[in-house]
Structures are given as structure tokens and as C-alpha cells.
C-alpha positions, -999 to 999 in steps of 0.1 A, spaced: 0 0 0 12 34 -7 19 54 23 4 87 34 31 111 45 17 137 75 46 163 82 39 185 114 63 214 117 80 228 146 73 259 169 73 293 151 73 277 114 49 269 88 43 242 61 70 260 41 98 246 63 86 207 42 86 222 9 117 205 -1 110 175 17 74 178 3 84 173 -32 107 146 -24 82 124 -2 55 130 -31 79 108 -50 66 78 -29 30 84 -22 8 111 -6 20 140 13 -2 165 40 16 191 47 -8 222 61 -2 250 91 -11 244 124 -33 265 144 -18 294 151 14 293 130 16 304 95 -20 311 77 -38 297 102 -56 322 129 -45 321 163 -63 305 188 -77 324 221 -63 306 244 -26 290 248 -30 251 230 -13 221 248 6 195 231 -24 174 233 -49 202 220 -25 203 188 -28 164 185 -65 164 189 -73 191 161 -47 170 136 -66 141 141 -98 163 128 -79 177 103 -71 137 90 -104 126 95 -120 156 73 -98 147 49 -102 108 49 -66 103 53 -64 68 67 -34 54 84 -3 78 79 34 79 88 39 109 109 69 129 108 70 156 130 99 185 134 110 196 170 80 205 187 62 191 157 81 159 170 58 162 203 26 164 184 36 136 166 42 116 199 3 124 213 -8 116 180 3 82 179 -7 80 221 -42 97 213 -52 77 179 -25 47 176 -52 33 145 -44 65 128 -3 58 125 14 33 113 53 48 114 66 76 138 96 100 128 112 123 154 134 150 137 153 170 162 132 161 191 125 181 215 131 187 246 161 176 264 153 170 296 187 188 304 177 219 285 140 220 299 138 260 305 134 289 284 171 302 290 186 273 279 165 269 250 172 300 242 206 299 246 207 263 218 186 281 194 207 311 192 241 284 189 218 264 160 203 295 143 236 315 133 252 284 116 222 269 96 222 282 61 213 317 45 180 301 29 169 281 67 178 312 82 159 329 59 128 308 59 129 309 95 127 349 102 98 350 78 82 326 96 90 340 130 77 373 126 44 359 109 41 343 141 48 371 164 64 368 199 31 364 217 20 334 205 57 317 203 64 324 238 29 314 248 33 277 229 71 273 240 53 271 274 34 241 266 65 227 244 89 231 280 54 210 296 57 183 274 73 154 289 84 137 255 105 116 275 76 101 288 50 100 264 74 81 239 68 52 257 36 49 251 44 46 216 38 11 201 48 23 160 81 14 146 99 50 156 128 68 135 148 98 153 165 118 129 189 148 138 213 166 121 246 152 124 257 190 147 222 203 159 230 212 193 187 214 203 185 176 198 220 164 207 232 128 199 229 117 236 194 128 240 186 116 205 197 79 210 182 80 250 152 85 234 153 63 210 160 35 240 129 42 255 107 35 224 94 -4 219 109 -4 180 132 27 176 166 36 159 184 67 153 200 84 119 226 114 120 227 135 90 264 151 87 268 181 80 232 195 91 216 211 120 186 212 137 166 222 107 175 189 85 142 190 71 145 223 55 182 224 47 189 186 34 154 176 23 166 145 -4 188 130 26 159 132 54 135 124 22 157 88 21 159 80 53 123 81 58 114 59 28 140 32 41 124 33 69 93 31 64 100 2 37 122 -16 65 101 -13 94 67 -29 85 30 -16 103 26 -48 115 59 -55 133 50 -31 162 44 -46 192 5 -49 203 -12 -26 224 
């Protein structure tokens, strides 16, 4: 069966951080790839959303749109919604993929997330940073700080075990958000998990090396069968 590619984006972004890795998936079945609320087109809610309010109005947005079964990959925070997706609505995934997962529990405050997206942001390249900023300031610093609240809440840690999918971390090979220790600790609490390290990339893989996170996914997801995860 041809897969159904869902890609949820990180805090602050917008579909247009998977455009690249958009056109690359479509090469091996379907792609949804839409805004979540409050980021990019979409209006901002009235109230701060949890991790598990974002899940809950993705699983609307699949069932208006008849999506069956999809593998999720979700970007840093994105990576969280991803989690409570497949905890909320396990029917509704088949594959999991983590890229730059966040958050460390070592850097679980606003200073030291801060201080890591600063180190990532003035290395990635001219067209990430680029795509970022836009992004960013279509967001607005009200409703980023309000949601990095409930991205600092979110035990991902935790949740991840709950998990039953085959799951796929990936992280750029020197993202210093989602470091290789916290990467492959996650990866040993999930039931079926593994990690890939893209050289060369940072924290926003998806954007900068789309073909290379594009491949790992497909192996992946052509490895690790649907039904090889273990039973709920």
C-alpha cells in the first residue's frame, strides 16, 4: 500500500519549512503538509493550545480529509505532536519520525533553549535562516512564547513510551537542540526505535537537506513494517 506522508512542523514555522521535503516524499506516495493553528496562515487561537490540543485538532484535520493510516513525521515540537498523535489515535499511525526532538530534559527551561537556538540559528544556512525569520515574525512573539510554554510542559521523554509504532529519530549530524545523547536515550525508550545522524546538518534537516531526510524516511518506512509493532 502506498503510504500517506503527514509532516507537522515545529514551533514558530509553517508548512513551508517541508517544501523541499514535500516534493521529495511525493515521490513515494501522498504528502499532507498544512499550518497548524496558530502558526503560519492559520488564525490564532484564544487561548494557549497544549501538546495534546494540537494532536486532537490533527486528528480532525485527518479525519476531514479521509486520510487513513499515515506515517507521521514531526519536526522539533512538531516531533511532540507527533508523539500524542500516535498516544491519542495509535489506528491513525502506522510509522513515527522524530526529527530534532524536542526537549532535552537537560535543557528543559526557556534560558537554555534559548541559549541552543541562538548556537543552531547563526550556523544553519542563508536560505533556513531565511525561511525561519519570515516565519517567526508571521508568528509574532506572543503566541511563540505562549506555545514554547506548553513545548517546556511536554514530557516527551515520557510519552514516547507509550508509543507502540516502529519509531525513526532523525537529527542533524551538529544540531546542538537535539544532541546525539538525548537523541539515542530517546530512541532507547521506544518499543521499536533507531536513530540516523545527517552530517553536515543542524537542527533544521528537514528544510536544509530535504533529499537526505527524504531517504531516510522511505528506508524506513520500507524496513520497518505496520505490522511489526508490538500490540497494544
Amino acid at each position: 500500500m502506498t503510504p500517506t506522508y503527514l509532516l507537522l512542523h515545529g514551533i514558530g514555522l509553517s508548512h513551508r519549512a517541508f517544501i523541499g521535503l514535500e516534493a521529495h516524499l511525493s515521490r513515494h506516495g501522498r504528502v499532507i503538509n498544512f499550518d497548524l493553528p496558530g502558526f503560519g496562515s492559520t488564525p490564532r487561537p484564544s487561548r494557549r493550545m497544549s501538546v495534546e490540543d494540537y494532536a486532537a485538532a490533527i486528528r480532525h484535520e485527518l479525519q476531514t480529509r479521509d486520510a487513513g493510516p499515515v506515517v507521521v513525521v514531526g519536526h522539533s515540537m512538531g516531533a511532540q505532536f507527533a508523539v500524542e498523535l500516535a498516544r491519542q489515535d495509535p489506528d491513525a499511525v502506522t510509522h513515527v519520525v522524530l526529527v530534532g526532538p524536542v526537549v532535552d530534559e537537560k535543557k528543559r527551561s526557556l534560558v537554555a533553549q534559548g541559549l541552543v537556538l541562538l548556537r543552531d540559528s547563526a550556523l544553519e544556512p542563508p536560505a533556513t535562516q531565511l525561511m525561519v525569520v519570515r516565519d517567526y515574525l508571521r508568528c509574532g512573539p506572543r503566541w511563540y512564547f505562549t506555545e514554547t510554554g506548553a513545548m517546556l510542559a511536554y514530557p516527551t521523554y515520557l510519552a514516547i513510551e507509550d508509543v507502540r509504532h516502529p519509531v525513526l529519530i532523525i537529527r542533524g549530524q551538529n544540531d546542538p537542540i537535539a544532541d546525539a545523547a538525548w537523541c539515542e536515550s530517546l530512541s532507547e525508550r521506544t518499543h521499536d526505535g533507531s536513530v540516523v545522524h545527517i552530517a553536515k546538518n543542524r537542527h533544521n534537516v528537514v528544510h536544509a537537506d530535504p533529499a537526505a531526510t527524504a531517504a531516510a524516511i522511505v528506508e524506513f518506512v520500507t524496513v520497518a513494517r505496520p505490522s511489526e509493532r508490538s500490540p497494544l
